[in-house]
C-alpha positions as CSV (number, residue, x, y, z in Angstrom):
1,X,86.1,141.5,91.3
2,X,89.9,143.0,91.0
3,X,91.6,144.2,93.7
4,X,91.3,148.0,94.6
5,X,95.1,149.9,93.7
6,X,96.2,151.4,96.5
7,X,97.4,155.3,96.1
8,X,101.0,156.4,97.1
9,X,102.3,159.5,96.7
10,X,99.9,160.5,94.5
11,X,100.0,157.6,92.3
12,X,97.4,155.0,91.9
13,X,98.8,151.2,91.5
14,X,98.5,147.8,92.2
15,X,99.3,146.6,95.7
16,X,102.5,144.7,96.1
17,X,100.6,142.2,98.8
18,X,99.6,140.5,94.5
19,X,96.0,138.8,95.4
20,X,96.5,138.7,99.3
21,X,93.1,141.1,100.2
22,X,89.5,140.8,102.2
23,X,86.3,141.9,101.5
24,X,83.7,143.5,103.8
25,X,80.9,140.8,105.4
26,X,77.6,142.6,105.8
27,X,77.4,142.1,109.7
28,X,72.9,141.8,109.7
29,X,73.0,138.9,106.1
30,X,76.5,137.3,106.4
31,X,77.3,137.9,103.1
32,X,80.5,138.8,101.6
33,X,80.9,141.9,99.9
34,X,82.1,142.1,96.1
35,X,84.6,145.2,96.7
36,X,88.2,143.7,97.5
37,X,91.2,145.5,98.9
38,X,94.4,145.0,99.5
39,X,96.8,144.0,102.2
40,X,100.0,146.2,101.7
41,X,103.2,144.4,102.7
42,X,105.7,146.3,104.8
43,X,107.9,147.4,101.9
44,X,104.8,149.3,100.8
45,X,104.1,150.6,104.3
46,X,107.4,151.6,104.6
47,X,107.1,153.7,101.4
48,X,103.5,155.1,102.5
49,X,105.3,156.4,105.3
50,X,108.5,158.1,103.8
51,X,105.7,159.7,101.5
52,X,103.9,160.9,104.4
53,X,106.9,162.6,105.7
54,X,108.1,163.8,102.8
55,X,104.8,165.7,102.1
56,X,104.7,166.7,105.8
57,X,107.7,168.6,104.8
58,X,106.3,169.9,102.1
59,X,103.2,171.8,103.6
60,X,104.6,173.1,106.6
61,X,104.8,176.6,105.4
62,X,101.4,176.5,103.4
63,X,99.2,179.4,104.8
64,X,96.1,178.5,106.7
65,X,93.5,179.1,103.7
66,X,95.3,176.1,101.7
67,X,94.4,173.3,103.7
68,X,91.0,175.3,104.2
69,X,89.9,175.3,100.6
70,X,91.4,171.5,101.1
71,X,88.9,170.5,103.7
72,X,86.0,172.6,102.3
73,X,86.8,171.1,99.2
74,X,86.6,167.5,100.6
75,X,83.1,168.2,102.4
76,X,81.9,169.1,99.2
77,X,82.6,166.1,97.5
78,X,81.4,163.9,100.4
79,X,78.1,166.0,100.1
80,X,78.3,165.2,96.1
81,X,78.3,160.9,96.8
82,X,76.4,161.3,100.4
83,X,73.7,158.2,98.7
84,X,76.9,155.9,97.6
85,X,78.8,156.8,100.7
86,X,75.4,155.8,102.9
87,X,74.5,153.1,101.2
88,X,78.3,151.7,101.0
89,X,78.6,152.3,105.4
90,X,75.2,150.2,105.8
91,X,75.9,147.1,104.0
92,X,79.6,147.3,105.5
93,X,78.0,148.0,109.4
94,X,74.9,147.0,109.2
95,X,74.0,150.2,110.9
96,X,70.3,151.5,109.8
97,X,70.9,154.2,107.2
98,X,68.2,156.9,109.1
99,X,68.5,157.9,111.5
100,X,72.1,156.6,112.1
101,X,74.3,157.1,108.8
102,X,71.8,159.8,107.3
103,X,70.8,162.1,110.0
104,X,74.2,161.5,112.1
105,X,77.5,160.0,111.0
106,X,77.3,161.6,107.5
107,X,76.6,165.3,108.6
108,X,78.5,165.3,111.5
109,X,81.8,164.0,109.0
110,X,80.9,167.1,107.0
111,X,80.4,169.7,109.8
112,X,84.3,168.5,111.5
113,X,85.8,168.7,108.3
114,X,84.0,172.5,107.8
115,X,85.1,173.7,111.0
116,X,88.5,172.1,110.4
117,X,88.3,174.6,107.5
118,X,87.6,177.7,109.5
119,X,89.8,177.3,112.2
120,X,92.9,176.5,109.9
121,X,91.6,179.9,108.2
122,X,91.7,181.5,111.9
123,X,94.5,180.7,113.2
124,X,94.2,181.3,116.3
125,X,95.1,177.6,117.1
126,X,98.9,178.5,116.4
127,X,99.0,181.2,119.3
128,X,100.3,180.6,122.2
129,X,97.9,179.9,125.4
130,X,99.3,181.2,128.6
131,X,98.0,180.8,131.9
132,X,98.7,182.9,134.5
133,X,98.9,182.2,138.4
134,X,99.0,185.4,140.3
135,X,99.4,185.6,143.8
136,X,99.9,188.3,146.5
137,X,103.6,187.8,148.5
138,X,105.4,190.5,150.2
139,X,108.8,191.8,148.3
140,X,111.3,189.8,149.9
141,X,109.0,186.2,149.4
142,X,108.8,187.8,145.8
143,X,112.4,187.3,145.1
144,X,113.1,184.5,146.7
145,X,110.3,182.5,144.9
146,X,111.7,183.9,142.0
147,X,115.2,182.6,143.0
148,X,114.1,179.0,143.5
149,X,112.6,178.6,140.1
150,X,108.8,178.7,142.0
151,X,107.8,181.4,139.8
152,X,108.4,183.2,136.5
153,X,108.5,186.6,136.8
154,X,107.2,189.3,139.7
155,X,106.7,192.5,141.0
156,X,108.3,194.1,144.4
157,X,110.3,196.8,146.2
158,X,113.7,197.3,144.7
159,X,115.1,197.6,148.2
160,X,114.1,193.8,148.7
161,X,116.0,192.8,145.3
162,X,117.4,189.5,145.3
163,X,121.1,189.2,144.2
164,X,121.6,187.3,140.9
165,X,118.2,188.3,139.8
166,X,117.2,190.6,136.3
167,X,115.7,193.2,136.9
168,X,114.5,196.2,135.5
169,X,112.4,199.4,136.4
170,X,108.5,199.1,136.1
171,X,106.8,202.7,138.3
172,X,107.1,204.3,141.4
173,X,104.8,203.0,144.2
174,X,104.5,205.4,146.9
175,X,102.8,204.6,149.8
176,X,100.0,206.9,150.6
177,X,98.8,207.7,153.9
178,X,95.0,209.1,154.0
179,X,94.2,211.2,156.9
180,X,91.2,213.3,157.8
181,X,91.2,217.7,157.7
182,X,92.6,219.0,160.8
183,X,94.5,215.9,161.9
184,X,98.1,216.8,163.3
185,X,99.7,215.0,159.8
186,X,97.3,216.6,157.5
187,X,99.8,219.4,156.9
188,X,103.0,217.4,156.0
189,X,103.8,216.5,152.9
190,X,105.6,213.2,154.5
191,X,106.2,211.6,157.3
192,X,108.3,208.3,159.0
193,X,106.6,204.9,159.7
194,X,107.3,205.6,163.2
195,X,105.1,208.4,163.7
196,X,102.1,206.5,162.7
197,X,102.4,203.3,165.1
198,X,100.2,204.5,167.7
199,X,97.8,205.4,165.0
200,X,94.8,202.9,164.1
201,X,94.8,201.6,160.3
202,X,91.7,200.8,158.5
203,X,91.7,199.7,155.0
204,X,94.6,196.7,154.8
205,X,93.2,193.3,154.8
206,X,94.8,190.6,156.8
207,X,96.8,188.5,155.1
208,X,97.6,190.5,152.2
209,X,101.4,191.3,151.1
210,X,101.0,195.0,152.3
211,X,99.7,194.7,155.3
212,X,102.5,191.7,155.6
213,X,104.9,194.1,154.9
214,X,103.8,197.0,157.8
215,X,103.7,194.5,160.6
216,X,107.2,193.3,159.5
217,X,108.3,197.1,159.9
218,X,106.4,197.9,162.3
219,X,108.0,195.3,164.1
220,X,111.7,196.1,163.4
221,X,110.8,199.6,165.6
């Protein structure tokens, strides 16, 4: 039997590698195949290549439903020669057409090549994934984290700005102090940190950036 052509930029032809080929050997009889193909030389590999990257090129701006009629299109036809394909895989793998080839290889081809289709019509593949790592640091540890290339981007008290840093407004954060009706600051619209030390605090986990940042005033007075 002649040797298969080999296709190049969208060209069918005769290989360059002349009568230099192999055929498949069923691996369960021993016995050697009728189809031939060719073994391309490097010249033609070279101009395989070249092709590829010239048609890479070529389809880079091609919207998402072109490759997906592409792909749809191509399980279709795979579906229209399933027998021939089948029957081809088994007496080139010796692998038992049911439930292997039939019930397996051949629709699970198909159903990679249909959700191919669906996420190139999605897109959602091209968007960016970001993850985030958020963690709670006082202002001050904010900055300098910041500084040192440790971290991206945060939130913190202006007053505890690092120099050299951007930075830009984001909202006022006051702190709030909750008391009970009748207590002696319940009246005042304001009032220092200092006037509140020998008060008892509930509410502030340990170990949080707040509560890091009281105990750092606290301690300054």
């Amino acid at each position: 039997m002649a040797t298969h052509p080999v296709l190049i930029g969208g060209q069918w032809r005769p290989s360059r590698g002349g009568d230099d080929g192999f055929s498949a050997v069923n691996p369960a009889t021993g016995e050697t195949l009728p189809e031939r193909y060719p073994i391309s030389p490097a010249e033609e590999l070279e101009e395989c290549l070249k092709q590829a990257a010239s048609a890479a090129q070529a389809v880079r701006c091609w919207p998402g439903e072109r490759f997906a009629e592409f792909l749809d299109c191509f399980a279709e036809k795979i579906e229209g020669r399933a027998a021939d394909l089948i029957a081809m895989a088994h007496q080139e793998t010796g692998l038992p057409i049911t439930p292997r080839l039939k019930d397996a290889e051949l629709p699970r081809t198909i159903n990679q090549l249909r959700q191919a289709a669906a996420a190139a019509r999605d897109g959602s593949w091209a968007n960016p994934t970001i993850d985030i790592d958020l963690e709670d640091r006082e202002s001050p540890a904010i900055g300098a984290a910041i500084a040192a290339g440790d971290a991206d981007i945060g939130i913190g008290s202006q007053a505890a700005s690092v120099p050299g840093l951007e930075s830009h407004p984001f909202r006022i954060d006051r702190l709030v102090l909750a008391v009970p009706t009748g207590h002696q600051l319940a009246g005042k619209r304001q009032t220092g940190f200092a006037d509140l030390l020998d008060l008892d605090f509930v509410g502030l986990p340990r170990g949080t950036a707040l509560d890091e940042h009281l105990a750092m005033q606290a301690a300054r007075l």
